[in-house]
NUZA-729440 format. One record per atom (N, C-alpha, C, O): residue number from 1; residue in three letters; atom name; y, x negated, z. Coordinates in Angstrom, 2 decimals, always signed. Atoms other than C-alpha are relative to their C-alpha. Example, Ala and Ser with C-alpha at 12.3 -4.5 7.8 and 13.67 -1.06 7.14 Angstrom:
% NUZA-729440
> 1,Ala,N,-1.19,-0.89,+0.00
> 1,Ala,CA,-4.50,-12.30,+7.80
> 1,Ala,C,+1.20,-0.90,+0.00
> 1,Ala,O,+1.18,-1.94,+0.66
> 2,Ser,N,-1.19,+0.82,-0.06
> 2,Ser,CA,-1.06,-13.67,+7.14
> 2,Ser,C,+1.09,+0.77,+0.73
> 2,Ser,O,+2.20,+0.26,+0.90
END
This chain:
% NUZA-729440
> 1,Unk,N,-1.19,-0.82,+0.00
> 1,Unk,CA,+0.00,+0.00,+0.00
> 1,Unk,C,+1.25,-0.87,+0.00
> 1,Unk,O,+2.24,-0.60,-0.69
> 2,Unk,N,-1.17,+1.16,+0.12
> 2,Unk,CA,+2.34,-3.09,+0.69
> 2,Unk,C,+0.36,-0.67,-1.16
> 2,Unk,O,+1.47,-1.14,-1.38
> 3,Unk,N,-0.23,+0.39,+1.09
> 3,Unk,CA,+1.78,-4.19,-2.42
> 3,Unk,C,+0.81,+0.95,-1.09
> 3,Unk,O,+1.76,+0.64,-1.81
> 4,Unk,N,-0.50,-1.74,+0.64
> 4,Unk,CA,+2.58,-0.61,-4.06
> 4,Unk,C,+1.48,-0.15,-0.15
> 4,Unk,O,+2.15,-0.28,-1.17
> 5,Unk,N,-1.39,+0.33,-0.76
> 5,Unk,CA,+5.86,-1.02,-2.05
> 5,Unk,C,+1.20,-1.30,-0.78
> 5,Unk,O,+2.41,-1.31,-1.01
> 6,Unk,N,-0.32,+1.62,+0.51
> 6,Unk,CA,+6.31,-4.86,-3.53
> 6,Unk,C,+0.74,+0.44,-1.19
> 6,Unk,O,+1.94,+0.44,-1.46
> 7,Unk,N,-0.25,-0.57,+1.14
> 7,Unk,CA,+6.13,-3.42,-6.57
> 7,Unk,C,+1.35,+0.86,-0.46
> 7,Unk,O,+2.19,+0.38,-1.22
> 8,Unk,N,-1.06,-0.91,+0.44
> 8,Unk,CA,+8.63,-0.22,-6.88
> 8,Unk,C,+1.12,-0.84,+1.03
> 8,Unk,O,+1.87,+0.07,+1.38
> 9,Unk,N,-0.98,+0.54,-0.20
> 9,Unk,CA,+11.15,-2.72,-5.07
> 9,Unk,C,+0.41,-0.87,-1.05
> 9,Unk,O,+1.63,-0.85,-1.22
> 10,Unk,N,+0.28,+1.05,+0.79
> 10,Unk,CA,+10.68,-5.36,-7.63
> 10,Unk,C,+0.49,+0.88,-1.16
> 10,Unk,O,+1.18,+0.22,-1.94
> 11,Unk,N,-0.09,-0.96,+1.46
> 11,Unk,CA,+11.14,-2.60,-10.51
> 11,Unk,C,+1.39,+0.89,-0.08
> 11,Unk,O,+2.01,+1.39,-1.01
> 12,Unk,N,-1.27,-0.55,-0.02
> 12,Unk,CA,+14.04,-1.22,-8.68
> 12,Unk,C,+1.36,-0.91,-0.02
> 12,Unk,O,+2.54,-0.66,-0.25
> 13,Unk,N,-1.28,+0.93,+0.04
> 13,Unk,CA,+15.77,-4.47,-8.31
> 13,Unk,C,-0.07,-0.85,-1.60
> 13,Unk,O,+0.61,-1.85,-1.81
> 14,Unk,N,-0.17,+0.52,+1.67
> 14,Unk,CA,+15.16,-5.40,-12.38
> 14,Unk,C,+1.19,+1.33,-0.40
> 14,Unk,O,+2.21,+1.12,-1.06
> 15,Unk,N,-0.63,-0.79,+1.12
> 15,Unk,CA,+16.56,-1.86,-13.33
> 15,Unk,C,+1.72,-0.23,+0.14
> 15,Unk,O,+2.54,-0.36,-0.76
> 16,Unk,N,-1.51,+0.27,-0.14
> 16,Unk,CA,+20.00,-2.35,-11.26
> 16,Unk,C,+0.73,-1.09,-0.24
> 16,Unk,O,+1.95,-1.19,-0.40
> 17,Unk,N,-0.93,+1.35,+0.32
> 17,Unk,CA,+20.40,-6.00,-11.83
> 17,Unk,C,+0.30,+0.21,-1.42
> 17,Unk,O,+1.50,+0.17,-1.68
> 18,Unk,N,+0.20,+0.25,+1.24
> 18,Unk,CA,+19.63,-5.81,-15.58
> 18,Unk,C,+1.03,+0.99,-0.83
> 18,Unk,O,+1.59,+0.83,-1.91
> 19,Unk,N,-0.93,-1.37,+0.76
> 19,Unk,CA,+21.62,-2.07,-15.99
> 19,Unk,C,+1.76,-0.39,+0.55
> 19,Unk,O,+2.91,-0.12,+0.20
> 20,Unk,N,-1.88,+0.17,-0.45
> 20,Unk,CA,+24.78,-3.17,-14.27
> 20,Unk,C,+0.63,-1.49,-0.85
> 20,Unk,O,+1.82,-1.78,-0.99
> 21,Unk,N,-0.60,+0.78,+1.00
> 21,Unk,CA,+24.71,-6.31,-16.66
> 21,Unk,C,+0.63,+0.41,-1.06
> 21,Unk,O,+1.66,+0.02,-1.61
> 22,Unk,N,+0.06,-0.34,+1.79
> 22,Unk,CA,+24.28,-4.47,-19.81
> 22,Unk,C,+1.19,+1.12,+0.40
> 22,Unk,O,+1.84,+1.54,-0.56
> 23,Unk,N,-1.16,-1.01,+0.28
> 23,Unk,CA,+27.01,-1.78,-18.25
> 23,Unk,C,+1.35,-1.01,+0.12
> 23,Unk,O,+2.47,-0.80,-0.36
> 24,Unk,N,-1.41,+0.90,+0.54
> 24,Unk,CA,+29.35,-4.77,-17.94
> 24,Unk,C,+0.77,-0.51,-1.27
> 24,Unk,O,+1.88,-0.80,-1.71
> 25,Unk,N,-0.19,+0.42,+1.58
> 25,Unk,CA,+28.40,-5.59,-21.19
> 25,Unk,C,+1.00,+1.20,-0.79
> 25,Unk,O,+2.08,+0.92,-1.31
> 26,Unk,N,-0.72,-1.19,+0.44
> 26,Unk,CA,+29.72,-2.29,-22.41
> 26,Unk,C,+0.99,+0.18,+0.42
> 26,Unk,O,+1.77,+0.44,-0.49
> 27,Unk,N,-1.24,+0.08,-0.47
> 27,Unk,CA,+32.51,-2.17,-20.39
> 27,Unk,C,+1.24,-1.14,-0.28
> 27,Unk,O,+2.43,-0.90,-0.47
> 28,Unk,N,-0.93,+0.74,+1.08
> 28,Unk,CA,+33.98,-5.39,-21.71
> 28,Unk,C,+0.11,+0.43,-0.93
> 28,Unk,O,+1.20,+0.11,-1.41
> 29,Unk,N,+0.11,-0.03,+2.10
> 29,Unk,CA,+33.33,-4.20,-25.47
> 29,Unk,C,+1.13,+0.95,+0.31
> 29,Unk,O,+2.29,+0.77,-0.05
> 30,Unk,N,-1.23,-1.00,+0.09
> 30,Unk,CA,+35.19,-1.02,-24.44
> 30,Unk,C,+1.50,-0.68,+0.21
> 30,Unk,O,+2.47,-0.46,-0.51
> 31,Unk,N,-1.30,+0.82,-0.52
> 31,Unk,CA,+37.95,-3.26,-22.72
> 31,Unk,C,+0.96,-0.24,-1.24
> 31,Unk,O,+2.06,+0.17,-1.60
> 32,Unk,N,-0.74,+0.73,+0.78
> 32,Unk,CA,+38.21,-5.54,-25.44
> 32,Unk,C,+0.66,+1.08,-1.28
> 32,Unk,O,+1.80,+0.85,-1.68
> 33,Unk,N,-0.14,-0.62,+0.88
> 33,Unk,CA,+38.21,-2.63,-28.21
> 33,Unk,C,+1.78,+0.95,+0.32
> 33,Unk,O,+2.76,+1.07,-0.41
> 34,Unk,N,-1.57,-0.68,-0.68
> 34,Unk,CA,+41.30,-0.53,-25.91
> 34,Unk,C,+0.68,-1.21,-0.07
> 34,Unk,O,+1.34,-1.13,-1.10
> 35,Unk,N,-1.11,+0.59,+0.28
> 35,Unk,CA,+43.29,-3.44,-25.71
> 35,Unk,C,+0.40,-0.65,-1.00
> 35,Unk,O,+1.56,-1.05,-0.89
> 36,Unk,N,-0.10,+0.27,+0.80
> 36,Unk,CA,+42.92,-4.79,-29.09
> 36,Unk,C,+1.01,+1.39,-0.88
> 36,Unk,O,+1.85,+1.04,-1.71
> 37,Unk,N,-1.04,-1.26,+0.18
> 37,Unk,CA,+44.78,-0.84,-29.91
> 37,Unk,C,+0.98,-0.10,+0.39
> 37,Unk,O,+1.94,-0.07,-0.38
> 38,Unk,N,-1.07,+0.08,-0.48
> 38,Unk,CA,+47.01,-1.18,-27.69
> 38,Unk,C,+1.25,-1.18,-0.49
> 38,Unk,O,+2.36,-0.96,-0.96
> 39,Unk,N,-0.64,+1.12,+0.61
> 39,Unk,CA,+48.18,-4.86,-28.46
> 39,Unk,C,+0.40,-0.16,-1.52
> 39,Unk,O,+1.53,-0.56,-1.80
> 40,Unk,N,-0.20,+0.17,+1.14
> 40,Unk,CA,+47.90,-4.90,-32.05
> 40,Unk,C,+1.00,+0.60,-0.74
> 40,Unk,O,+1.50,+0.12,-1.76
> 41,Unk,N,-1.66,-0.25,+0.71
> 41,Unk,CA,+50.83,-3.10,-33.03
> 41,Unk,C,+1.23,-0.57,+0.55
> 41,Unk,O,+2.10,-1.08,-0.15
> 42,Unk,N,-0.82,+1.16,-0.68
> 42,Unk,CA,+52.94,-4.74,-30.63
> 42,Unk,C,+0.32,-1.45,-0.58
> 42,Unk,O,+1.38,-2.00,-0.87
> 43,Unk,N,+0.03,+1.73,+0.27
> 43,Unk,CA,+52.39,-8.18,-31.50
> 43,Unk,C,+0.25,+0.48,-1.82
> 43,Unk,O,+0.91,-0.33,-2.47
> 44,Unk,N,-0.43,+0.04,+1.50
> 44,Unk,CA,+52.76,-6.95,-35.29
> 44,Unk,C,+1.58,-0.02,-0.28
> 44,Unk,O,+2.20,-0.68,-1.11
> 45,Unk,N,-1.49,-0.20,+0.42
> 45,Unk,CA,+56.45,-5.53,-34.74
> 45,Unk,C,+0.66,-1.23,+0.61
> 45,Unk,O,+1.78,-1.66,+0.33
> 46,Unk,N,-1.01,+0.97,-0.94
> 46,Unk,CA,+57.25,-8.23,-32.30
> 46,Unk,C,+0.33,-1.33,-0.06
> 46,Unk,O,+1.13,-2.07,+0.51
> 47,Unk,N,+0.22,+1.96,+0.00
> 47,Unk,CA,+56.09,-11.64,-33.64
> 47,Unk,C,+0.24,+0.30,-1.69
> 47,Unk,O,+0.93,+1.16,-2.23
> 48,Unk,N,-0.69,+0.21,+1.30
> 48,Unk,CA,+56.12,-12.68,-37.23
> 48,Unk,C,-1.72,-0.16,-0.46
> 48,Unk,O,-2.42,-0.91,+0.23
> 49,Unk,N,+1.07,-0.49,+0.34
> 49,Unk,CA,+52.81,-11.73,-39.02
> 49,Unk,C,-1.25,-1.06,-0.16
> 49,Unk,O,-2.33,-0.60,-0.53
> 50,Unk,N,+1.06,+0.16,-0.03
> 50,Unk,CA,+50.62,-14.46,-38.86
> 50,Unk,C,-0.17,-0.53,+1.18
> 50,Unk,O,-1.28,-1.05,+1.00
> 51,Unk,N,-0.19,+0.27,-0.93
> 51,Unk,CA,+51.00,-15.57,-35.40
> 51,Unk,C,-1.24,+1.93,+1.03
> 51,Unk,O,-2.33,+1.91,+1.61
> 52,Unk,N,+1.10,-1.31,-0.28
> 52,Unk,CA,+49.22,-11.60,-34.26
> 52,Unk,C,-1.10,-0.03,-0.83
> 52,Unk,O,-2.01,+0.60,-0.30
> 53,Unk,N,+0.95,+0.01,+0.77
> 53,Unk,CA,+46.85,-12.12,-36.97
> 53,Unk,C,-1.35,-0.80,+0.72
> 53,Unk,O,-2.54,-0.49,+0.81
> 54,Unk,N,+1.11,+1.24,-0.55
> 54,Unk,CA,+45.36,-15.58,-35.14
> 54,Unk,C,-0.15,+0.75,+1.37
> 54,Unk,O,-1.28,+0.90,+1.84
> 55,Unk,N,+0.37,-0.75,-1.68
> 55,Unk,CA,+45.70,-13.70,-31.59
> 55,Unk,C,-0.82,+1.03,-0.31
> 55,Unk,O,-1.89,+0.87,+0.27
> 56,Unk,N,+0.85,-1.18,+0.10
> 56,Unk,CA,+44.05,-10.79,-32.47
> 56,Unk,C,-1.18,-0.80,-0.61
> 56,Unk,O,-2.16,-0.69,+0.12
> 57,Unk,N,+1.52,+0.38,+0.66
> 57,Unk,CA,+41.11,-12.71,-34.79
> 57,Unk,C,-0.76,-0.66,+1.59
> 57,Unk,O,-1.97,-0.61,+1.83
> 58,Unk,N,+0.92,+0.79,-0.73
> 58,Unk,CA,+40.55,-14.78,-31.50
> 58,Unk,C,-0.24,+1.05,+1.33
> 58,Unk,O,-1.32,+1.23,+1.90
> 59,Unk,N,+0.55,-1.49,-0.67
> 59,Unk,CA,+40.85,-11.69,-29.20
> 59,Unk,C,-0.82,+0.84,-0.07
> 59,Unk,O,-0.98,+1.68,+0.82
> 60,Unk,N,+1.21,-0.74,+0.68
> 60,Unk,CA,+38.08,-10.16,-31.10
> 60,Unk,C,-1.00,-0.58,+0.06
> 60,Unk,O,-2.00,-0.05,+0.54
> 61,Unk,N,+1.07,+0.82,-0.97
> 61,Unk,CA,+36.00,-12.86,-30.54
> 61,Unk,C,-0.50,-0.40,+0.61
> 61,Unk,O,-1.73,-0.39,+0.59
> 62,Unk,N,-0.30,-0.35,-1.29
> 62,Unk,CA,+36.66,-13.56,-27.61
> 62,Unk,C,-1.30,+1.35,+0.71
> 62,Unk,O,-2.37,+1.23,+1.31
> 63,Unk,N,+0.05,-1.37,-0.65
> 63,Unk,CA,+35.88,-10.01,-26.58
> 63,Unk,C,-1.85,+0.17,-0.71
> 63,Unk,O,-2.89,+0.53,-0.16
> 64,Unk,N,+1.32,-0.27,+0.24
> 64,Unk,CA,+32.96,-9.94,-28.71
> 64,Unk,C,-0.60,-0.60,+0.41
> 64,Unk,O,-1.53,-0.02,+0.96
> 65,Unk,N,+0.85,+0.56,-0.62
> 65,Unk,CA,+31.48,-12.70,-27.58
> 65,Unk,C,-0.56,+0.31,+1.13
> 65,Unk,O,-1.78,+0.39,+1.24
> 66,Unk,N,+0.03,-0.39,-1.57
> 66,Unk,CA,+31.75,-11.78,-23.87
> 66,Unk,C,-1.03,+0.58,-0.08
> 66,Unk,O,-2.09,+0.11,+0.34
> 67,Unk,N,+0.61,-0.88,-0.46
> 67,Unk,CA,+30.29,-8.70,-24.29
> 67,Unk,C,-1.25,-0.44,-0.41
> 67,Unk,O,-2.11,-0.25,+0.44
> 68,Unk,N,+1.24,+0.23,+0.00
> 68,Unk,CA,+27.19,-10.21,-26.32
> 68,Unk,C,-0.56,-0.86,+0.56
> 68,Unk,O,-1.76,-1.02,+0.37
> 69,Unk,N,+0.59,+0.33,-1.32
> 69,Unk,CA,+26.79,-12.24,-23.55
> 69,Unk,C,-0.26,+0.07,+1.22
> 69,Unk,O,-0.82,-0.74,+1.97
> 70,Unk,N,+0.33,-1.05,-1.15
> 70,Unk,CA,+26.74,-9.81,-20.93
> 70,Unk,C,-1.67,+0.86,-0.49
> 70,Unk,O,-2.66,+1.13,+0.20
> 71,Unk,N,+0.84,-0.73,+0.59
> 71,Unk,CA,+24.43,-8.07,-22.99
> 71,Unk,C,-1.64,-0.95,+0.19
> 71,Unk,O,-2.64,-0.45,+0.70
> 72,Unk,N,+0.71,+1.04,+0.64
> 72,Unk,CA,+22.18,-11.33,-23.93
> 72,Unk,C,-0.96,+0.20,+1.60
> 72,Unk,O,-2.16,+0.45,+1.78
> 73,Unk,N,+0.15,+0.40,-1.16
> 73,Unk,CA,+22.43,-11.82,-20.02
> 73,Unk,C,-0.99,+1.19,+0.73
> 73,Unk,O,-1.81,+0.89,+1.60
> 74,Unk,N,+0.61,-0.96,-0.69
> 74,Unk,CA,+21.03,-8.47,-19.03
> 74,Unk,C,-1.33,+0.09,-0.21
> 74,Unk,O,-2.28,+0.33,+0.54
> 75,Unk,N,+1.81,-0.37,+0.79
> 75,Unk,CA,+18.01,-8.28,-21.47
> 75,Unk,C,-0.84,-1.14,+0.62
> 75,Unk,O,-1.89,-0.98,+1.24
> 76,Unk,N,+0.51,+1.53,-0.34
> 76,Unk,CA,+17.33,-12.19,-20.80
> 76,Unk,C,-0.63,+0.65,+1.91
> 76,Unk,O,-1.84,+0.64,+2.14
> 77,Unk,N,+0.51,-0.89,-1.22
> 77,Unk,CA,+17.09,-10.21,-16.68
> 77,Unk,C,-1.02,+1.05,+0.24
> 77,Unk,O,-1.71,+1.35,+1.21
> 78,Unk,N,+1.03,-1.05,+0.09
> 78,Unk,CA,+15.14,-7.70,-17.55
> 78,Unk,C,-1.14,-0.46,-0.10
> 78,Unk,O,-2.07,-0.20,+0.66
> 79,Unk,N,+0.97,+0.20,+0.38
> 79,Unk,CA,+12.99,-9.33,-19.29
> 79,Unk,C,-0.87,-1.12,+0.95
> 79,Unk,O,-2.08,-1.27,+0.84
> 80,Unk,N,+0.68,+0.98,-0.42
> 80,Unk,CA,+12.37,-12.26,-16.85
> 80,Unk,C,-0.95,+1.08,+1.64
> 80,Unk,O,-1.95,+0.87,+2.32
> 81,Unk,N,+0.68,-0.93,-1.35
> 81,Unk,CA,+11.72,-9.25,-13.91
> 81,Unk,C,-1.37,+0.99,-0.09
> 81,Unk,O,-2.09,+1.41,+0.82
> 82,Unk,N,+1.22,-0.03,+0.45
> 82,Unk,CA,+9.07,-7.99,-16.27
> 82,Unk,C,-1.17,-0.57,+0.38
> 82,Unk,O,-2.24,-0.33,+0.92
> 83,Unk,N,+1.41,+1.03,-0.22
> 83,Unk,CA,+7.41,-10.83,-16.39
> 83,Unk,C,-0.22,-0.39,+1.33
> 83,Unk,O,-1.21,-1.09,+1.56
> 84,Unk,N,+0.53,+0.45,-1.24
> 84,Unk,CA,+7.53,-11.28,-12.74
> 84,Unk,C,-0.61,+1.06,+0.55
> 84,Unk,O,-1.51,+0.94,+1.38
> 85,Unk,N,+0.64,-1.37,-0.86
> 85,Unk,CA,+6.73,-7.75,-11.75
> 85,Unk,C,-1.43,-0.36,-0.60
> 85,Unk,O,-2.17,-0.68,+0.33
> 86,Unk,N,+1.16,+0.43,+0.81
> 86,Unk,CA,+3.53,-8.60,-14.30
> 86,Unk,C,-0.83,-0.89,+0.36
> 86,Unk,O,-1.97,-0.98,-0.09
> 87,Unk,N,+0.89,+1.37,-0.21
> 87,Unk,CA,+2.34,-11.64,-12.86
> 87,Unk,C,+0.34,-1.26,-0.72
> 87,Unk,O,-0.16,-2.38,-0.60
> 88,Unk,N,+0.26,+1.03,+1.51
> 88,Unk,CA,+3.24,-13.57,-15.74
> 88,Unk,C,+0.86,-1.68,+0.62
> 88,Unk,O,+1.19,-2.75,+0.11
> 89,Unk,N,-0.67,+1.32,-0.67
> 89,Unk,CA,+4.81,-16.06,-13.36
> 89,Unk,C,+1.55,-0.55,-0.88
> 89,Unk,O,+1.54,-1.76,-1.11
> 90,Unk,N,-0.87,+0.90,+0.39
> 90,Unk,CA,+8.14,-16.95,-14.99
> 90,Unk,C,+0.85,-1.00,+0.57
> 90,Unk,O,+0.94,-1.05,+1.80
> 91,Unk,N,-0.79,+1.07,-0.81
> 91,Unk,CA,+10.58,-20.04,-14.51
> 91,Unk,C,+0.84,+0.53,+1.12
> 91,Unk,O,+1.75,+1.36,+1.05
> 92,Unk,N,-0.77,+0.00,-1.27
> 92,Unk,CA,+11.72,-20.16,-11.06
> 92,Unk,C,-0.60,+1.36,+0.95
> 92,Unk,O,+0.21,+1.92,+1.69
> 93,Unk,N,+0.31,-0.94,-0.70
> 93,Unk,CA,+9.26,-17.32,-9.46
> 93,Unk,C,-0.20,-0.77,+0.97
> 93,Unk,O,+0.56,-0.55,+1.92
> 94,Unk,N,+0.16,+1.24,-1.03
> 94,Unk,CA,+7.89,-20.45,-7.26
> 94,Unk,C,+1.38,+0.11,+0.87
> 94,Unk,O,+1.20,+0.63,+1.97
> 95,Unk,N,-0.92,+0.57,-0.65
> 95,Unk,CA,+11.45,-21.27,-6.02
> 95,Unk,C,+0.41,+2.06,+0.82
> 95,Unk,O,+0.47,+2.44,+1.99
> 96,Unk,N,+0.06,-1.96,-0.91
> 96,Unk,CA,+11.93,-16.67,-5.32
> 96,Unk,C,-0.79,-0.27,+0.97
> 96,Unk,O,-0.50,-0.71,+2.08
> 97,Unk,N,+0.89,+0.59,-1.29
> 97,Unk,CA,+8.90,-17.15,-3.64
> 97,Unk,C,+0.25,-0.22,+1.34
> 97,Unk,O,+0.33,+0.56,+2.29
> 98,Unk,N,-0.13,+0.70,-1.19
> 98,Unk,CA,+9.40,-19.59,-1.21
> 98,Unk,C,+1.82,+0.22,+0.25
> 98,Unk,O,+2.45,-0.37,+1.13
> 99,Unk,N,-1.56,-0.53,-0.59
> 99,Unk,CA,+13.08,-18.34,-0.88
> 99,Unk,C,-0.20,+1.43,+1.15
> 99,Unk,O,+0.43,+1.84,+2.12
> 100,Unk,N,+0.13,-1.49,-0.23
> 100,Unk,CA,+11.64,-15.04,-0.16
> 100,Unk,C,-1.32,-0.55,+1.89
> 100,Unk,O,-1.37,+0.11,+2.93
> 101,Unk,N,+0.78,-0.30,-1.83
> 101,Unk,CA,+8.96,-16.29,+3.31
> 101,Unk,C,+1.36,-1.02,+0.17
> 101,Unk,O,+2.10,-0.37,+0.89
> 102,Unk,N,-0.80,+0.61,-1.26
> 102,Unk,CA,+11.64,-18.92,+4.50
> 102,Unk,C,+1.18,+0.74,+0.54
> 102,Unk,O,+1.79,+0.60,+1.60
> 103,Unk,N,-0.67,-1.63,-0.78
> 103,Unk,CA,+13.66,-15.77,+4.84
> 103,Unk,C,-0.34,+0.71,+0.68
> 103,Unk,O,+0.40,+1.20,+1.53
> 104,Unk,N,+0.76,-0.69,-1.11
> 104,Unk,CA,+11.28,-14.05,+6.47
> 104,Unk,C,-0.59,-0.20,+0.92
> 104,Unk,O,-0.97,+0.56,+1.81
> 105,Unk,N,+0.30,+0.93,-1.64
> 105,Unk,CA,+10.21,-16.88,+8.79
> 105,Unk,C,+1.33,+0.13,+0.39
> 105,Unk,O,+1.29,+0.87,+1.38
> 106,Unk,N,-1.31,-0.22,-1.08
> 106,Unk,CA,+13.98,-16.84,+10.04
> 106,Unk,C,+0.25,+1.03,+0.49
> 106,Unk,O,+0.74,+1.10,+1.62
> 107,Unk,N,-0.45,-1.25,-0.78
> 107,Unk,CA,+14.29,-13.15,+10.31
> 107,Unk,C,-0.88,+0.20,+1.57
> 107,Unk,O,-0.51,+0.45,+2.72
> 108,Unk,N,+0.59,+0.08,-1.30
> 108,Unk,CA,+11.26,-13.34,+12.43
> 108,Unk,C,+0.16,-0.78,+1.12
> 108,Unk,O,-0.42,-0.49,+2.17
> 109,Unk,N,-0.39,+1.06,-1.05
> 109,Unk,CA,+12.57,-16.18,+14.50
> 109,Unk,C,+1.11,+0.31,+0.48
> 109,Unk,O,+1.30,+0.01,+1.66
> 110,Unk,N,-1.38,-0.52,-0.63
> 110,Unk,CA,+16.14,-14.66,+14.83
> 110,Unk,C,-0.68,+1.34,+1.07
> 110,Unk,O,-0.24,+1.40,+2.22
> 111,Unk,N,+0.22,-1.02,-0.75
> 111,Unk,CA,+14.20,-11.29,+16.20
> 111,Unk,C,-1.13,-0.24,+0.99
> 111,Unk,O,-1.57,+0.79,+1.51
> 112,Unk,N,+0.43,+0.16,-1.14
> 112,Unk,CA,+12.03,-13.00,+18.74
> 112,Unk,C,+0.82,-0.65,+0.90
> 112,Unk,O,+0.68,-0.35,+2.09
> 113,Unk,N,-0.82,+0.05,-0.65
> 113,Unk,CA,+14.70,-14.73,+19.93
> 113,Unk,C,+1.15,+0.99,+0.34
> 113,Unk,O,+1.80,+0.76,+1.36
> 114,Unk,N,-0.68,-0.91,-1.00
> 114,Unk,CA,+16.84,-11.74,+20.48
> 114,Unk,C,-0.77,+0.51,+1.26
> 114,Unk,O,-0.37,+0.58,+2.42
> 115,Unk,N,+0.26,-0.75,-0.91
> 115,Unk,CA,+14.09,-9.98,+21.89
> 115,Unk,C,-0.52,-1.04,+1.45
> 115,Unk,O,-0.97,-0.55,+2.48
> 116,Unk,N,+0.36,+0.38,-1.42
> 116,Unk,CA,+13.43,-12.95,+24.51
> 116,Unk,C,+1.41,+0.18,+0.67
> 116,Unk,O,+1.38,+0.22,+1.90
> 117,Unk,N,-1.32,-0.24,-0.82
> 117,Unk,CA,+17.43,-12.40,+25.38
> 117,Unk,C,-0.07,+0.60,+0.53
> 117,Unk,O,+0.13,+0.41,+1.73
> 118,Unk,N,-0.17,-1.51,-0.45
> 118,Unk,CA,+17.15,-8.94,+25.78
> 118,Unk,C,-1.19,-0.41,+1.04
> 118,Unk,O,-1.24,+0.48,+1.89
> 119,Unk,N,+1.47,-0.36,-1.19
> 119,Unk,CA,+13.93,-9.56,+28.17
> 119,Unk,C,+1.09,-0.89,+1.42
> 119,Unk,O,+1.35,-0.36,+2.50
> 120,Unk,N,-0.92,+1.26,-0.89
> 120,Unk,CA,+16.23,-12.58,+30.21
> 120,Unk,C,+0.74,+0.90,+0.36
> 120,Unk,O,+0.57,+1.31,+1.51
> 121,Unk,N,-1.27,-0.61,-0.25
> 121,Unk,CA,+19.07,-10.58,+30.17
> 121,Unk,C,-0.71,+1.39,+1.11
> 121,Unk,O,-0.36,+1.35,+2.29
> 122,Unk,N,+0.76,-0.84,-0.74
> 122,Unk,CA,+16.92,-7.55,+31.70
> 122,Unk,C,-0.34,-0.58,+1.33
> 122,Unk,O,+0.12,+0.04,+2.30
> 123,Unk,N,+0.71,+0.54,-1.16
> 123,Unk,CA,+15.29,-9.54,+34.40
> 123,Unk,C,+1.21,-0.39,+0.90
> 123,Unk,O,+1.09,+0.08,+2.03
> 124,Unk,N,-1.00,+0.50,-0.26
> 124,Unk,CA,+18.55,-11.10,+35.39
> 124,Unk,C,+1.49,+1.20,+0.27
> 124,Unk,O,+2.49,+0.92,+0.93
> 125,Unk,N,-1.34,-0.72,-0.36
> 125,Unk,CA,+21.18,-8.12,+35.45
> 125,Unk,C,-1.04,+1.13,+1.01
> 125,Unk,O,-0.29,+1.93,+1.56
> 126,Unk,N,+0.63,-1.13,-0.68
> 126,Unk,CA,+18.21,-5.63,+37.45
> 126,Unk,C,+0.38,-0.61,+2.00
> 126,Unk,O,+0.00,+0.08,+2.94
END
């Protein structure tokens, strides 16, 4: 059953890491697409026409790029939480791993040492 558990945590922490990439991703594109509207007539009446031409070509790239590397970044997440929910061992499950008990040897070591406080502290204020 712990394993069960392992599991739909593992599947829940691919969908939010991987969906809040790919909604960043989208959320730049939108960004870049609204302020490329906004700016682009501006900089047409205001500058001298090829000066908005080079800002805007590199604003577009820019912007595109970003987002297909938000995007790149999410799938590249997804896909590596696949392969770990799977077994398939990918780079750096080893280093999760052992990130994941020397975390859980400290929690357990922080909560026996509270609970010998709380026992001290008991014996001592009765």
């Amino acid at each position: 059953m712990a394993e069960n558990y392992q599991q739909v945590v593992k599947a829940a922490t691919a969908v939010v890491t991987g969906g809040s990439t790919l909604m960043l991703c989208g959320l730049t594109l939108v960004s870049t697409v609204i302020f490329l509207t906004v700016a682009t007539p501006l900089m047409v009446i205001f500058s001298p026409v090829l000066i908005p031409a080079v800002i805007t070509v590199c604003l577009i790239f820019s912007g595109f790029l970003v987002s297909g590397g938000f995007g790149v970044a999410g799938a590249s997440v997804l896909y590596w939480m696949y392969r770990y929910i799977t077994g398939k061992h990918p780079p750096g499950a080893d280093q999760l791993d052992e990130a994941r008990y020397k975390l859980a040897a400290k929690a357990r070591e922080v909560k026996e040492l509270a609970q010998n406080r709380l026992k001290q502290a008991g014996h001592t204020g009765s």
